[in-house]
N, C-alpha and C positions, 0 to 999 in steps of 0.2 A: 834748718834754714827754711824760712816761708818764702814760697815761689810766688808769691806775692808783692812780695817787698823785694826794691831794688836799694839796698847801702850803699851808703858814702861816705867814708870814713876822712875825715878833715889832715893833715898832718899839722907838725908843730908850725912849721915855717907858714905854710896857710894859714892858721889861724890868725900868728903874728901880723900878717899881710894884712887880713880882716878887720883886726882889731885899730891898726894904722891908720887904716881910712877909714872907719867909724869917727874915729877920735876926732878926725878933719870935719865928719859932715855933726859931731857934734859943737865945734868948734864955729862953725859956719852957721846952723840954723836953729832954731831952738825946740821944734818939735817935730815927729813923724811926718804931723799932719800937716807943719808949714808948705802954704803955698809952694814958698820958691822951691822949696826942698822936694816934693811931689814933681812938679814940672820937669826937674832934672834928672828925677830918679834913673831912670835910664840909660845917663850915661853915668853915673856913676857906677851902675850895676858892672859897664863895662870894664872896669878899674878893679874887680874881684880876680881869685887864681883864674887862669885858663885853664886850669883840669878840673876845674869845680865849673866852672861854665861848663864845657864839653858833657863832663857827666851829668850834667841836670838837661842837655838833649837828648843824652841818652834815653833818661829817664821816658819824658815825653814820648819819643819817637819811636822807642822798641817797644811801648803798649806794657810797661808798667802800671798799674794800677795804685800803687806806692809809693814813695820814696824817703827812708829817713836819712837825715845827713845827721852825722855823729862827731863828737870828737871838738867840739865848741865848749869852753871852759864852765863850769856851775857857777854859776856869779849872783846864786840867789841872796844870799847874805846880804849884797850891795843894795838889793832891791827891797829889802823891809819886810817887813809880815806882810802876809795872804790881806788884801784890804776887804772890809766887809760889803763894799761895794763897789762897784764900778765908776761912779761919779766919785769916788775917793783917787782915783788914781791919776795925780797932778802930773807928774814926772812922765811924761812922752819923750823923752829927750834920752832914755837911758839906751844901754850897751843892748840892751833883750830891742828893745822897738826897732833900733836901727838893723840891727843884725837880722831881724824878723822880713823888716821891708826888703833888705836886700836879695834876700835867700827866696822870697815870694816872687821879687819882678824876675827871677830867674825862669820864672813858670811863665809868665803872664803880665799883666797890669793889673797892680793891687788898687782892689776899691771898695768905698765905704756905700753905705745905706742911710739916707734921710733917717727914716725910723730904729734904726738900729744903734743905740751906744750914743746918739746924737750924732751919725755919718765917718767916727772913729774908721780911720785906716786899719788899723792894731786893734781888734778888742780883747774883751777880759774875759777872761773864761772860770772861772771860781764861784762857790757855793754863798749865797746870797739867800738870809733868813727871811727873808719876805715871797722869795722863791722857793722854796723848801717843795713843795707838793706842786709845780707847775712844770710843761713840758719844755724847759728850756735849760741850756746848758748850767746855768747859773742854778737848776734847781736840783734836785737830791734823790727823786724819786728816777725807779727804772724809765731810762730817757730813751723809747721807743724808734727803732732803725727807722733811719728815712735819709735821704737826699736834700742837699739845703736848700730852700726856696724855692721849692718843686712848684709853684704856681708860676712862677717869673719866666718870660721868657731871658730875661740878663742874666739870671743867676750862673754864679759863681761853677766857672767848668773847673780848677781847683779849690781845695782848702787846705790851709797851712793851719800845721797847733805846731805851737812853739812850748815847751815846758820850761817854768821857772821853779816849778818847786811840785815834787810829789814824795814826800813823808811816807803814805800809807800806800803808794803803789796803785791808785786807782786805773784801771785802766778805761781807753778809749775800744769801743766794743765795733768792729767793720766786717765789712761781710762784701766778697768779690762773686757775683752769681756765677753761673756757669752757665750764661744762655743758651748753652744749644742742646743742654737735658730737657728744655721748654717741649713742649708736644708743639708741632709744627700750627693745631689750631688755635692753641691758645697765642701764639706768636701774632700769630695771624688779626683774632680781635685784641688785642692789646696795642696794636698798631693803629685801631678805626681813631679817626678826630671824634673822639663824643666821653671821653671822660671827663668828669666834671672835678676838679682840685681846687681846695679851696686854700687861700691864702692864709698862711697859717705866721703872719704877724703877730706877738704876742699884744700888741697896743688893740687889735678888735678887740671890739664884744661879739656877742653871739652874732648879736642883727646885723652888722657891719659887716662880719665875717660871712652871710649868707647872701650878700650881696656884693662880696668881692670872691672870683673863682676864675681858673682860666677851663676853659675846652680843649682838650686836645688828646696826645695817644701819651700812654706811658710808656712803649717800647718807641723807639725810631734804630735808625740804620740796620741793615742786615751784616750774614754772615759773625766773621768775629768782629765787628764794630757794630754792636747792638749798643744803646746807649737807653738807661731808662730814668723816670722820674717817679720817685718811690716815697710815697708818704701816706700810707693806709689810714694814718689817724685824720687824714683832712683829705681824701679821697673822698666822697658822695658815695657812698654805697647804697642809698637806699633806690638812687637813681639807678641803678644794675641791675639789667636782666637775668637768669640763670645762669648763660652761657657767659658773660662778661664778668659774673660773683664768681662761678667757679674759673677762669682764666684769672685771675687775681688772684683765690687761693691759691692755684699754682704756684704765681708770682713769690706771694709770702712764705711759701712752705720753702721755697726752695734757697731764699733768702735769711730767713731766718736757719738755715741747715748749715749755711755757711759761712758764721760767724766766728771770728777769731778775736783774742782781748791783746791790741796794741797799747804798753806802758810804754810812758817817754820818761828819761830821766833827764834833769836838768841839765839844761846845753842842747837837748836834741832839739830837732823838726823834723816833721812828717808833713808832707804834700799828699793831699788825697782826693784821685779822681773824682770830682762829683758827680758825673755822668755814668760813673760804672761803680761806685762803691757807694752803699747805705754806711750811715756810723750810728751808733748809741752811745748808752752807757747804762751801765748795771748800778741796781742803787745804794747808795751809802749812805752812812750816818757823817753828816760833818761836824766839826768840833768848830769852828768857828772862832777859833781864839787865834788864829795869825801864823797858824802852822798846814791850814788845806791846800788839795792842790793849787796851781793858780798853773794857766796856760791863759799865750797869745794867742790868738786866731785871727787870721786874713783870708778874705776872699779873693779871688784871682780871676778875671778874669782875658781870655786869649782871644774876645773877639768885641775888644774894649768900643773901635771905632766905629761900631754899627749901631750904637746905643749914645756917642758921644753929646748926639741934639736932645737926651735926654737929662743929663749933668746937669745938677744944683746952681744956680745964676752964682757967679763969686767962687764954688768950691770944687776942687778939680778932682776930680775920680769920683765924685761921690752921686749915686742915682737914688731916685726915691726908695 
């Protein structure tokens, strides 16, 4: 068992529960990302088991770093082949999207990104031929540990992967640091406001991308609530002194020691700290014919109303 991971094993009657009002809110709205449907989320979230409420506090509150909830039916069949794109996937309306949103506002408030998917609540996570050799989930190449949207200050405090279909067992690669093997000085400059991280939106170009970067520390909180923001590949290294390059290497050496390979099978989700877990993924050959993996992914965030003057004119949850 990884002391990492907190499980949650669904029972039949749950599920049955689950599946009930699903059917209602598909019955009711026609996509995820409907308005009306968004605005509500919340209380319909209320209307799930109350022992799957309870234990998704748990989760949160006792400083898991994980959680997969298990025991939700495989219903990839219903959902069609692996699509080769992400702008192919019409169907927001099915049993995986809703069951996704709901399992996410459990964390948090699900939200979407101007740039990302077109502001998609639910995005798609599968191997996509024009991404093959690019650093993004959708590409194929070893997908380097980082923290998501480590320039943002909004970004996403969880991330849900929802699996709809894993064939070849790919796994998702996460790594939980053990801050307090840090040497007290490297803690120390990792802390200073002066690293430079650059936005690592896939839509920049280079020039763009060197003119968008936020300043700030990559460790904050003390004690056991060290929280960091970890993306070495759009980190400014060349901006680094000696002592702030090697506080870094620490950083990576000590993250990269700590990696362990999370597979989901279809029906799970996994909720992952982003403030305390890096993810990857190790690289593979995709076949591309309608059988690769395909996962949901949702952003979460738990501190929605401090960012809310920032939300899209018209589109609720969704920030640049």
């Amino acid at each position: 068992m990884n002391p990492f991971v907190y499980s949650i094993e669904l029972s039949i009657s749950e599920v049955d529960e689950i599946q009930s009002l699903i059917g209602k809110l598909q019955a009711r709205y026609h996509s995820t990302d409907d308005h009306d449907f968004v605005s509500v989320l919340p209380e319909w979230v209320e209307s799930l088991p109350a022992r799957l409420r309870i234990e998704l506090k748990k989760f949160r509150y006792q400083d898991y770093p994980l959680v997969i909830i298990k025991g939700y039916p495989d219903m990839s069949e219903t959902m069609g082949a692996t699509p080769n794109h992400w702008k192919d996937v019409y169907n927001t309306n099915s049993h995986y999207d809703y069951y996704c949103c709901l399992m996410s506002s459990l964390c948090g408030d699900v939200v979407g990104f101007s740039d990302l998917q077109e502001g998609k609540l639910v995005q798609e996570i599968f191997p996509i031929k024009q991404d093959a050799n690019k650093q993004l989930g959708t590409g194929a190449v070893n997908l380097l540990l980082h923290t998501e949207d480590t320039s943002l200050d909004y970004r996403a405090d969880y991330l849900g992967f929802m699996c709809i279909r894993n064939n070849y067992r790919i796994p998702t690669c996460v790594s939980v640091p053990n801050f307090s093997k840090l040497s007290e000085k490297t803690v120390t400059i990792l802390k200073k406001n002066k690293f430079r991280i650059f936005n690592d939106r896939p839509c920049l170009s280079k020039e763009e991308r060197d003119e968008n970067y936020t300043i700030c520390p990559i460790l904050t909180g003390s004690g056991n609530h060290i929280h960091m923001r970890y993306d070495p590949l759009y980190l400014d290294k060349d901006a680094l002194n000696n002592e702030e390059r090697e506080a870094v290497n620490e950083l990576e050496t000590l993250t990269e020691a700590t990696v362990f390979d999370l597979v989901l099978s279809p029906g799970e989700i996994a909720f992952i700290d982003n403030y305390r877990c890096a993810h990857g993924r190790k690289a593979y050959q995709p076949k591309y014919d309608g059988t690769d993996r395909w996962l949901k992914r949702t952003q979460i965030l738990t501190r929605l109303r401090d960012f809310k003057h920032m939300m899209l004119p018209g589109r609720i949850n969704v920030l640049p």
